[in-house]
N, C-alpha and C positions, 0 to 999 in steps of 0.2 A: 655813535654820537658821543663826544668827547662827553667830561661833566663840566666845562664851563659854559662851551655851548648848550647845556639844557638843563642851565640855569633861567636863562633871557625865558623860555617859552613854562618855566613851572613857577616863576615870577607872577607873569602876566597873567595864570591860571588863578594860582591863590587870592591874588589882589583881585582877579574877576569874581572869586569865590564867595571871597569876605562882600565884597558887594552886595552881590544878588541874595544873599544871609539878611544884609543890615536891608535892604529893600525888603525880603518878605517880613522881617520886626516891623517896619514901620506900617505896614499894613493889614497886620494880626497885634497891634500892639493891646487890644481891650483887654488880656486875661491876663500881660505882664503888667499894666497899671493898676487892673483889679487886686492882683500879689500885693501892689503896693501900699494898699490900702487896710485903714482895720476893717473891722466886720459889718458892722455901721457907719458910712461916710455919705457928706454931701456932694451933693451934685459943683461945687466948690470947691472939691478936696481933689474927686476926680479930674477937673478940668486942669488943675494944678501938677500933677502929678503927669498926664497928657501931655501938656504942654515942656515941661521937664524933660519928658521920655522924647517928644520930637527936637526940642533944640539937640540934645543930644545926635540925635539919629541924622540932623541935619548938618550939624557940623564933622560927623564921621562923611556924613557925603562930599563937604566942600574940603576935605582931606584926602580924599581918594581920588579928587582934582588938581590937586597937587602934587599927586603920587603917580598919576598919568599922563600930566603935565613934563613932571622929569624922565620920565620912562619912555615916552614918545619923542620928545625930544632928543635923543641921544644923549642927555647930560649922565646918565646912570644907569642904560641902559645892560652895560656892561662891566660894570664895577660890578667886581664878585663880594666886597664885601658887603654894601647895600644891597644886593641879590639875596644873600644869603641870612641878613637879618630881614629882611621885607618877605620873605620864603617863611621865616622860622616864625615872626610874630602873626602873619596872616593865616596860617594853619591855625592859633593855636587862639585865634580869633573866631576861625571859625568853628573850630569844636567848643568854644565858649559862648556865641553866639545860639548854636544849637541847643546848648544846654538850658540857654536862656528862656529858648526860647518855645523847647517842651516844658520844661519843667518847673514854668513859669518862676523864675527867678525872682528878688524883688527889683528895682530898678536902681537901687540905690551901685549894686552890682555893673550894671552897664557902662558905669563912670571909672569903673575902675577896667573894663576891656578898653572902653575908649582912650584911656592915658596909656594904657603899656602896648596898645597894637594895630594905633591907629594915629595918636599923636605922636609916639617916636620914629614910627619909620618917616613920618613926613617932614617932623624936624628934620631930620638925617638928608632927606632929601633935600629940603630947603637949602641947609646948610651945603649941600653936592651943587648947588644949582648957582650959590654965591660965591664958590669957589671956582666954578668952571666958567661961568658966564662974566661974572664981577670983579676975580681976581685974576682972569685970565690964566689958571691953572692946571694939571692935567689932574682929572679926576684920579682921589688916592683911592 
């Protein structure tokens, strides 16, 4: 198997990856919001900090809709250089993700995987999706 052909199927792995990662946070999330708290907090501080951690966890999900959206579609399916950043920031989402998420991380952290490994490749996609569909282009 060549290595542009197996790119398309370690694409679709990682971005499966970083998923089923940001799925099991959102459902073990008590002991990274507890991180995020002092030692002493209300019942107010916690639901704030919850609620924080899920908009987060939520909108990395309606990004990875976007990113399967273009992927399914054909629009970037095969564009090696979107393969190749969408490969490199998904891995490295998900050994951050991990880290997060034994080592109970504080949350303030998750905002910053979520800008470099989950809102760039979608940008990048977006942008692939308005070139190819909107300007009529061949995907660069």
């Amino acid at each position: 198997m060549c290595v542009v052909s197996s790119l398309v199927p370690a694409r679709f792995l990682t971005i499966t990856a970083h998923m089923v990662i940001v799925i099991t946070v959102f459902w073990s999330r008590e002991n990274n919001v507890k991180a995020c708290l002092p030692l002493e907090y209300t019942p107010e501080q916690y639901e704030k900090e919850d609620t924080r951690l899920v908009v987060g966890l939520a909108v990395t999900l309606g990004l990875f809709a976007v990113e399967f959206a273009g992927f399914f579609s054909g629009v970037s399916m095969f564009n090696n250089s979107q393969s190749l950043l969408s490969i490199a920031v998904h891995v490295c989402a998900c050994v951050s993700l991990l880290f997060f998420l034994f080592e109970q991380w504080r949350c303030d952290v998750y905002w910053w995987i979520l800008a470099f490994c989950s809102v760039l490749p979608a940008l990048v996609e977006f942008v692939l999706f308005i070139a190819v569909c909107g300007l009529k282009k061949k995907a660069f």
